[in-house]
N, C-alpha and C positions, 0 to 999 in steps of 0.2 A: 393538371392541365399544362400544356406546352405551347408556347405562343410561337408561331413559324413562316416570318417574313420572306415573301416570295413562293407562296405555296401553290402557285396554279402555274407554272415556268417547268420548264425540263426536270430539271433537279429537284428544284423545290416539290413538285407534284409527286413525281417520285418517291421521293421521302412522306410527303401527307400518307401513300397509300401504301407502304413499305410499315410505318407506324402504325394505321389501324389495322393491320394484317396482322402485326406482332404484338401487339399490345391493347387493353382495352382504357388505356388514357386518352382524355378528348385533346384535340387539336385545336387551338381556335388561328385560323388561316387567315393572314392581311396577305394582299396581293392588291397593285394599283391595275391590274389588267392592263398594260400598253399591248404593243404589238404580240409579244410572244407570251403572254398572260393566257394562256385561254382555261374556261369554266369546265369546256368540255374534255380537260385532263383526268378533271376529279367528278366524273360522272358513276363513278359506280360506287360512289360516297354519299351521290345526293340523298336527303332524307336519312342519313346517319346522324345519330344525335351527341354521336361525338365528334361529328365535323361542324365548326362553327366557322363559316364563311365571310369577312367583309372586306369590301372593295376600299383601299386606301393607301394612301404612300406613307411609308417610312418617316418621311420629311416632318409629316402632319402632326406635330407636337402636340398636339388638343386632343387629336384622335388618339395616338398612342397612352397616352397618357390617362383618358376612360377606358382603352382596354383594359391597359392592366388593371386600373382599379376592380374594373365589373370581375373579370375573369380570373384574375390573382395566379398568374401561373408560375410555375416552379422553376422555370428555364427559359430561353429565347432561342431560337436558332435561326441565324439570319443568312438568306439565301436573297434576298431580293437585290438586285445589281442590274444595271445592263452591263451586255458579256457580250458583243458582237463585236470583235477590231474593227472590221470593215467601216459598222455605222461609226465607232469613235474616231475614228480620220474624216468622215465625210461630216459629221458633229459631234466634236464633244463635247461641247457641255452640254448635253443630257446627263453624261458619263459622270461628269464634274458636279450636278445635283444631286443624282441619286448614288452614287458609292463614294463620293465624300460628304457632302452636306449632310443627305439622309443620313450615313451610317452616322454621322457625329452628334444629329437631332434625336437620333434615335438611342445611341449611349448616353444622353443629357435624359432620354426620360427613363429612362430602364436604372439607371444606376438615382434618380429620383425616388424609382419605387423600392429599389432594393435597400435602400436603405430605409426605408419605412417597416420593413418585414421586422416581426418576432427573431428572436436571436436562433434559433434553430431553422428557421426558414430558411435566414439573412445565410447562414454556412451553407446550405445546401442548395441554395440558385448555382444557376451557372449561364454567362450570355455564352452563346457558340457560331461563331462568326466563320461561315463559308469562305474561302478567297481559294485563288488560283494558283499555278506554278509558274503563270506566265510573269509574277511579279519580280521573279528572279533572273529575267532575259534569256536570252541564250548561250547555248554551250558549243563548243568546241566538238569537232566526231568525236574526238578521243579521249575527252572530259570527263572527268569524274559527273555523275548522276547530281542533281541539288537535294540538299538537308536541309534540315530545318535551321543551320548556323551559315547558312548561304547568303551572302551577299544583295540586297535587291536592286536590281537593278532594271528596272523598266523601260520597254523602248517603245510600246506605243499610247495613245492615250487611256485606253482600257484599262493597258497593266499598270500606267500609272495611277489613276484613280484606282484600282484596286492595293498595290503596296499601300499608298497615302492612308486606306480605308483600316488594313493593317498594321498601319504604327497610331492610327487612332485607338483601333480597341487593346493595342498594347499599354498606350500610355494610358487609358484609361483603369487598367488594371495597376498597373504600376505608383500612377500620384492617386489615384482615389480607393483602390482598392476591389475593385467590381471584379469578380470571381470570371475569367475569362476564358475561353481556349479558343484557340484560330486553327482550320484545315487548310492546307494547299494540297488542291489537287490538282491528279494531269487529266487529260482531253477526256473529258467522257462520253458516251454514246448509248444508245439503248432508243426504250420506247420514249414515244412524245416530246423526241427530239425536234426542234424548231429546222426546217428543211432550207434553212440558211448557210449552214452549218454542213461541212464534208459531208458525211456520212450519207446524214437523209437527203441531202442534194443529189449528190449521186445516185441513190437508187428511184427518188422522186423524175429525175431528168430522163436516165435510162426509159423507165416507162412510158415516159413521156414521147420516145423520139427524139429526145434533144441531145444536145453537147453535153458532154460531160467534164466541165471546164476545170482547171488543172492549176495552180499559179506554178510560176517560171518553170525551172526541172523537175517540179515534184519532188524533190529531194528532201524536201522539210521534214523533220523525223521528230514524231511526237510519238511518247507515253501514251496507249489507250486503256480504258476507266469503263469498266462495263457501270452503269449505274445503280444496278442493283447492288453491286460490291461497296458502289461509295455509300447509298444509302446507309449498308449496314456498320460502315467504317464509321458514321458519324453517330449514330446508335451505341457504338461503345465508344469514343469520344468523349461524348455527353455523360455517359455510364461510368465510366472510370477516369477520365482525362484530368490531368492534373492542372489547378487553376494557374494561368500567368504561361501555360504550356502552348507550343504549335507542334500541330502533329502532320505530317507529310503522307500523304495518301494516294498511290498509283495499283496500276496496274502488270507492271512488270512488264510491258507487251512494249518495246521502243518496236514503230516502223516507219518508212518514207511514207507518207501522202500518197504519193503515185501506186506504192503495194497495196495499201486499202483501197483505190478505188479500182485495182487490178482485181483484190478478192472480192469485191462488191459485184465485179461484173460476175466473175466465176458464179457465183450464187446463185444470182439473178440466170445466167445461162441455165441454171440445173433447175431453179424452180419457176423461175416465168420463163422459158425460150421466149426470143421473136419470133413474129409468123414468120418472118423469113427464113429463119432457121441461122442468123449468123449470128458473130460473139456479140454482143454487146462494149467491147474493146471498143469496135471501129468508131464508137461515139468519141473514144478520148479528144481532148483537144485541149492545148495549151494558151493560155492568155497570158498577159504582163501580167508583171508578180508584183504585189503590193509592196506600199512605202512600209521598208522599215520591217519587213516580214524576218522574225527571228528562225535561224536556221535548225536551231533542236533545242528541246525540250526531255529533259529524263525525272522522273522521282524517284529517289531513294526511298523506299518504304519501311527502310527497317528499322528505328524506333517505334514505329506505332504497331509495329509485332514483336519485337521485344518486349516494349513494358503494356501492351492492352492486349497482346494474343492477338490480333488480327492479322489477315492477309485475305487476296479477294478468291474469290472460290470460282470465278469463270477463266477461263483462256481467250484469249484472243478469239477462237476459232470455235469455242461453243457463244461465245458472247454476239461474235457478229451472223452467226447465223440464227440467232434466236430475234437479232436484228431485224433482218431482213427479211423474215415472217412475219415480224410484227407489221410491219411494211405494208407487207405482202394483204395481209387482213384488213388492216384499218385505212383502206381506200377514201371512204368518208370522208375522214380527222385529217387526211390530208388535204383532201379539198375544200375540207373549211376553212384549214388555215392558211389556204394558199391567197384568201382574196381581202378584200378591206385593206388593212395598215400595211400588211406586208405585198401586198402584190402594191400597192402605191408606192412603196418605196423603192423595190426594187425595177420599177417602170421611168420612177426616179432617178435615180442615179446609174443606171447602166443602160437606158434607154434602149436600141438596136443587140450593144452588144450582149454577148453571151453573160449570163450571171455568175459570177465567181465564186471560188468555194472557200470557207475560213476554215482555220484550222490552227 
């Protein structure tokens, strides 16, 4: 069994159902369910008896600590974070509880258990700790891509509480010894993306009739990560990844903001037209750009295809239109998530205006 923090989140769900699709190893799923937690990610799991579900934080030293006892599992993979910029400017300390506190409560109980394990066990754990590319700022247009020997350098509170989360489970491998490897990845996207977030904003508002709100020039140029590619990228990570290792995980696809939501519409014209018959373009609209918005983003992926054989198997352009089907299909799932936590929040803090898109 595999214990996999943050399992009912974009990524995290992803990966629960990417796992019992390849494999017949049970899962047992901690997620605290906040705003972008939802159950109905891992719907077509319910009733599988290698999904073990419980609602709970990281943080929860008591709780993590009879997990592992009950369930004894071989590995950790921890995805549970908030990951929104946006909310971390407008509050962080959420940010500052759960991807520094929890991640350091939650290495205090994992490396508790691990070292309780049989000596053959004890070699073959492994914790594998999600993080981002956003912990190494930004680059320069003409900047060499970021590696894993990259500098961190953090500029908003997310990315800082995610490096900080980062040099904990290093140093945790380093003076104690816990068998560790860390991912930085770039933007990714795909199904039961949180519609917070570019992509599913974009095609969520399009339908909508609404703005399709843009920060400053759109100029910001991020790496895209179809998710099904990261899933599998942390699958041999975990499989072959060497302890005390980071391994740098993209998509090879560098574009502006403003071109994804240019293709987004392209899409959307060929598979929803308006009744009116026009592009979906005319929605674009530009807002003020956030504090501190880093201007590019690249991953260098080639160690973790050199020494594990990976590299992602989607393009840009099979990846976003397998997107925007998904979209297109699960009308529901977005209207469930549209209301509760996240529709208060964003009634919250953007009141009148247009809702912004992170990236």
């Amino acid at each position: 069994m595999i214990l996999v923090t943050g399992g009912a989140g974009f990524i995290g769900a992803n990966f629960v159902l990417d796992w019992l699709a390849n494999s017949d190893e049970p899962v047992l799923n901690l997620d605290k369910l906040t705003y972008a937690g939802n159950r109905n990610n891992l719907a077509s799991v319910d009733g599988d008896a290698r999904h073990v579900f419980v609602q709970g934080d990281i943080g929860d030293t008591a709780l993590v600590e009879r997990l592992l006892a009950e369930h004894k599992p071989r590995a950790v993979v921890n995805f549970a974070a908030e990951s929104h910029v946006d909310r971390s400017i407008h509050g962080p300390e959420d940010f500052i509880q759960t991807n520094v506190v929890g991640t350091f409560r939650l290495l205090q109980a994992v490396r508790q258990y691990w070292q309780t394990l049989p000596a053959i066990e004890k070699e073959a754990f492994r914790f594998l700790h999600v993080s981002t590319d956003e912990v190494y700022g930004t680059l320069a247009p003409d900047a060499p891509a970021f590696t894993e020997t990259h500098t961190t350098e953090p500029n908003s509170p997310y990315s800082a509480s995610k490096a900080a989360s980062d040099h904990l489970v290093r140093a945790w491998h380093h003076t104690f010894g816990l068998p560790v490897l860390t991912t930085n990845c770039s933007n990714n996207y795909g199904p039961y993306h949180f519609p917070e977030k570019l992509i599913p904003l974009m095609i969520v508002n399009a339908l909508a009739g609404k703005n399709l709100p843009v920060y400053g020039d759109g100029m910001q140029v991020r790496d895209w990560l179809y998710v099904a590619d990261h899933c599998s990228a942390i699958r041999r990570v975990l499989e072959a990844g060497k302890p005390g290792e980071t391994y740098n995980v993209g998509g090879w696809n560098e574009m502006p903001n403003i071109d994804i939501v240019h293709t987004v519409c392209r899409l959307l014209d060929e598979l929803r037209p308006r009744a009116d018959g026009k592009p979906y373009a005319e929605q674009i609209s530009y807002v003020q750009d956030r504090p501190g918005h880093d201007r590019r983003y690249a991953i260098d992926a080639r160690k973790i295809e050199r020494e594990l054989g990976w590299k992602p198997a989607e393009t840009f352009e099979s990846g976003i239109r397998k997107t925007v089907q998904w979209y297109l299909e699960h009308a529901g799932w977005v209207a469930d998530v549209q209301t509760g936590a996240y529709r208060d929040w964003v009634q919250t803090q953007y009141a009148a205006q247009a809702v912004v898109a992170s990236a």
